[in-house]
N, C-alpha and C positions, 0 to 999 in steps of 0.2 A: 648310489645309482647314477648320477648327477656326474662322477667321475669316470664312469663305466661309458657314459654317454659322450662326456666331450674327446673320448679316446676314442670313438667311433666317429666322429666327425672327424676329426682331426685324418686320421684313418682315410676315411672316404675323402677328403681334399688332397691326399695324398695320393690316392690311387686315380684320383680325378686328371692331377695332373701328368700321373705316367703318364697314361691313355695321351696325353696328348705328345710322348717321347717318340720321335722318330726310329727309335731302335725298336721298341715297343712295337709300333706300328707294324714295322717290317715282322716281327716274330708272331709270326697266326699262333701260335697257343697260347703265347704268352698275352698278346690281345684279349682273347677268347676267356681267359682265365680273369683278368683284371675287368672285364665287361660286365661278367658275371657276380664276380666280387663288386661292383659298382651295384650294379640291381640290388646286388643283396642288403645292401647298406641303407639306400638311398629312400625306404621307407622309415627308418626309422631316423636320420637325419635330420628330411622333412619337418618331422613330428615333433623331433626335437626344437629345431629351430621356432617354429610356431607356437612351445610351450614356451620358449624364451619370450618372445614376441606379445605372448597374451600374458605374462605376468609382467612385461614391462607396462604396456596400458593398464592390468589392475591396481600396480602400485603409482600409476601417475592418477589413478581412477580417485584412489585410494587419498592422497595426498587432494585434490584439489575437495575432497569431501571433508576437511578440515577447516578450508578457507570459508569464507560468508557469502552463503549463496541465495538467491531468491527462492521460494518455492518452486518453481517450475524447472529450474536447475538443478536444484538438492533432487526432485524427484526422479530427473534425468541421469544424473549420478549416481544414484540408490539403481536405480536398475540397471548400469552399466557396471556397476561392480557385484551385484547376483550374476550378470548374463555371464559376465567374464571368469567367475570363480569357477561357475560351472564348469566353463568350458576349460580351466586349469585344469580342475578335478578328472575331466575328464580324459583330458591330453595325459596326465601323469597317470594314473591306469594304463592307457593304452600303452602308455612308453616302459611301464613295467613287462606287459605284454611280450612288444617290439624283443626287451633284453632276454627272452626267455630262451632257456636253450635250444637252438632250430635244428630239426633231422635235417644233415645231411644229402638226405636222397631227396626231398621236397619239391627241387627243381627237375629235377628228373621226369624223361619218360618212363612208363610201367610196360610189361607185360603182363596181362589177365587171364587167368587160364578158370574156364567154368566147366562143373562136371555135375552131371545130373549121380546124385545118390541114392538113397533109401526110394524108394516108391516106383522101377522101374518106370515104363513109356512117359510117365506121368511125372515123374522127375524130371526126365529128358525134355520134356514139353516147357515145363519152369524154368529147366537151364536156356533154352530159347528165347522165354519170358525177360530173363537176366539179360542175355544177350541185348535185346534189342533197349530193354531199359537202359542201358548204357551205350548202346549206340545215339541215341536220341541225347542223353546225358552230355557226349562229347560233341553232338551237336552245336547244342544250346550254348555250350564251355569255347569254341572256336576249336577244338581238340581235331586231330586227325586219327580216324582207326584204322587199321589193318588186320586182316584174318590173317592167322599164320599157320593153325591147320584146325580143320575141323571134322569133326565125325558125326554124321550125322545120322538119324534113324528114321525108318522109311516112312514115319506120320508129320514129321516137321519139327522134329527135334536135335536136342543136341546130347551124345551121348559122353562129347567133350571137344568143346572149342577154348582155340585160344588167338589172340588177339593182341594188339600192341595202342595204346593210347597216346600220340604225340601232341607234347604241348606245353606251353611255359606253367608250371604248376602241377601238372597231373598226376603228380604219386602226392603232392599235400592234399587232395581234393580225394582221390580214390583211394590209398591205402587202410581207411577205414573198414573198404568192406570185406577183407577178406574174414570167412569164415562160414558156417554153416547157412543158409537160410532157408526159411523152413517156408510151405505153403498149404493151405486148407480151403480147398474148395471143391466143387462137385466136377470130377471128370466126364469128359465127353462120352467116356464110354460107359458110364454106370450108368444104368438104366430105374435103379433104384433109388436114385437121387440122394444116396448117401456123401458126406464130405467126408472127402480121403484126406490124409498128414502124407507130404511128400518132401525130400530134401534136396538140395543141390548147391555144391561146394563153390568157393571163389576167392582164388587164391593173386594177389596180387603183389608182385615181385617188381622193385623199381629195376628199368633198364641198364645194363651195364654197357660201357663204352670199353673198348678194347686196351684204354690205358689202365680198366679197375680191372678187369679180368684175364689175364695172359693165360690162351689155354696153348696146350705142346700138340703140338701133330702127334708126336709120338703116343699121346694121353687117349687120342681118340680111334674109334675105329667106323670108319660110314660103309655103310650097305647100301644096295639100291634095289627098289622094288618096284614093278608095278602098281600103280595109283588103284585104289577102288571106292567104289561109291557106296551110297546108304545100302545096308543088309550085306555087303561085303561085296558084291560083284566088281567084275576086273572095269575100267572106265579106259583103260588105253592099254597097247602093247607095248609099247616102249618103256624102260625101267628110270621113270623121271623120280618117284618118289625116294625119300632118304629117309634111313636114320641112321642117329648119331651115337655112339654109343660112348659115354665118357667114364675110362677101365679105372680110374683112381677111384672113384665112386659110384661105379655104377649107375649114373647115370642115362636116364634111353630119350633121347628125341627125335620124333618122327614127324616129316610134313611132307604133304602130296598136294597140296595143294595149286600150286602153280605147276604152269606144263612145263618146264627148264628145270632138268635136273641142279645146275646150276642157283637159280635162285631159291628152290628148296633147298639147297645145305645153307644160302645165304642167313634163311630164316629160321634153320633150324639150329644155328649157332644161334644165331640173334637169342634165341628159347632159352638155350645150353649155359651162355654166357650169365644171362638171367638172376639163372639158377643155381649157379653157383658160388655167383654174386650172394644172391641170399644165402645160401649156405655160409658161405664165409663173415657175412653180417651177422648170422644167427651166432655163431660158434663165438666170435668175439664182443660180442653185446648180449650176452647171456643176462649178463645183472638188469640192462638195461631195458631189456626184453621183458623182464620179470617185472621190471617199475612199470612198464609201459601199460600191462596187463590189468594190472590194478587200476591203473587211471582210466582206459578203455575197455578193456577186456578183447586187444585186437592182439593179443599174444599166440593165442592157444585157435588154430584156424580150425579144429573140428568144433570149437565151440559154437551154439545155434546162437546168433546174433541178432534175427532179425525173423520177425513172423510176418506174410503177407495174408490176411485173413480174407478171402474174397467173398463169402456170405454177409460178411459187416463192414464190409469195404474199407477195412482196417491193417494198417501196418503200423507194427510194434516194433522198437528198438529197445532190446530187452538188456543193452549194457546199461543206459542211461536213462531206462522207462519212457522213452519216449514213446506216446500214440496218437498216431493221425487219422483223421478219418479220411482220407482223399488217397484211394489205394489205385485208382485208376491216373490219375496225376503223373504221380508216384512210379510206376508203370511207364509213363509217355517220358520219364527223363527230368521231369523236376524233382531230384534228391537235393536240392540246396538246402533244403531248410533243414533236414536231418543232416548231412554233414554239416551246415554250421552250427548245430545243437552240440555234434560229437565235437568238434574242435572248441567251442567255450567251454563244454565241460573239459577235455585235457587241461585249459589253459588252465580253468580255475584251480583244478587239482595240482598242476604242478607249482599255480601260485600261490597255493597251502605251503605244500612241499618247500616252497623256496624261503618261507617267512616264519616256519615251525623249527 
């Protein structure tokens, strides 16, 4: 480990001082790339260095608790070599952590695509529910969202939105939830006061930059339609809406949402690019799709992930057991404590994984 680590320092002092190369300088990707590789390093350096740091004072801790000391010193010593062991023990954990293999897309912006399922209006209503739980989410996160189309239905729901989360982290933070999530609670319109089971999908794909996805002109074919609004009515005459259709696979993306035909194809690539990004992730990390599943179960996105119980003001995370009772919280955009549940659990399992 210890080796693994001073080859990562070493590393990052290296790329430290590109960054300071006039050639460097001048080359924006090349910047942009070595920046990024700096961030990426520079937590677990840190950490490093400070385990160095805290086992130098335990063994100098350590050594003077040999020499002849008065009582009030030996006692002083005796607690400064508990406070600092711990804090050893603790740094090397976390630096095992640090070494653990990192997804790739982590730094990454996402596209989030939600879709009301099983339970009609009432579904649609919950994908609304989603929606705003994580509008609020990327609030709290300093995150930037944007709607890139939406379809709505004529009570206040969404029969399918999708949306882009900008922000240093945001596919580590969100990639967890993609997959079913289920809800149980009394709809506005039963009059019978029975709790309805309703579902509604969420799919979330890290964003692709134009250097991971080359699509061909030729690959694609755009249409252009007239915009319309909830229940389908026409919302403009002019044919601003797009979609995109991508003939290698079949692919379809539509967005009407902005009045400029122009910035709908902008966004309805941005979708396209996406998606095919994960496609191409999915097809060549198939093993590791399959590891990933077992440690989360964020493999398999029709799988139900997550129950919001509103009669018992209960949401369940049914990968990792997790149950909380603060379902209205939960709701307003504080998921912290559930993704960091789901993220120690991968870690732990992968640091079974790494020592089996």
């Amino acid at each position: 480990m210890f080796d693994r680590l001073s080859a990562v320092e070493e590393r990052y002092e290296e790329v430290t001082n590109l960054l300071c190369d006039p050639d460097v300088i001048s080359d924006t990707k090349k910047l942009r790339e070595l920046s990024k590789e700096q961030r990426s390093l520079e937590e677990t350096v840190t950490a490093y260095r400070e385990y160095r740091s805290v086992t130098t004072q335990l063994n100098d801790a350590k050594a003077m608790f040999e020499e002849k000391l008065d009582d009030e010193m030996y006692e002083m010593v005796k607690m400064e070599i508990s406070e600092l062991s711990k804090a050893k023990e603790e740094l090397e954990h976390r630096l095992k952590i640090l070494l653990l293999p990192k997804d790739p897309n982590d730094d990454k912006n996402v596209i989030v695509e939600i879709r009301g399922a099983a339970g009609g209006d009432e579904a649609a209503l919950f994908a609304a529910d989603l929606y705003r739980m994580y509008t609020r989410f990327a609030e709290k996160n300093g995150f930037r969202l944007e709607v890139l189309e939406a379809s709505e239905t004529g009570i206040g729901g969404y029969k399918e939105i999708i949306f882009s989360v900008s922000g240093q982290g945001a596919y580590s933070k969100l990639k967890y939830e993609s997959g079913a999530h289920r809800v149980q609670r009394i709809p506005a319109t039963e009059s019978g006061g029975r709790i309805h089971t309703s579902t509604s999908t969420v799919i979330v794909l890290p964003e692709a930059e134009e250097v991971d996805v080359e699509i061909n002109e030729k690959d694609i074919r755009i249409d252009t339609f007239c915009s319309s609004g909830a229940g389908g009515q026409s919302v403009n005459t002019t044919k601003s809406a797009v979609r995109v259709t991508h003939i290698p696979t079949g692919i379809i993306v539509s967005c009407q949402d902005e009045k400029s035909q122009h910035s709908n194809k902008d966004k309805a690539l941005k979708v396209l690019r996406a998606r095919l990004y994960d496609l191409a992730l999915q097809e060549a990390t198939a093993e590791a799709d399959a590891q990933r599943k077992s440690l989360v179960g964020t493999g398999d996105r029709s799988e139900r992930i997550r129950t919001y119980n509103f009669p018992q003001s209960r949401v369940t995370d049914h990968r990792i057991g997790l149950t909380l009772h603060r379902l209205e919280s939960i709701l307003s955009g504080e998921l912290d404590e559930v993704i960091d549940n789901l993220i120690m659990h991968e870690q732990t399992e992968l640091l079974k994984s790494a020592t089996s």
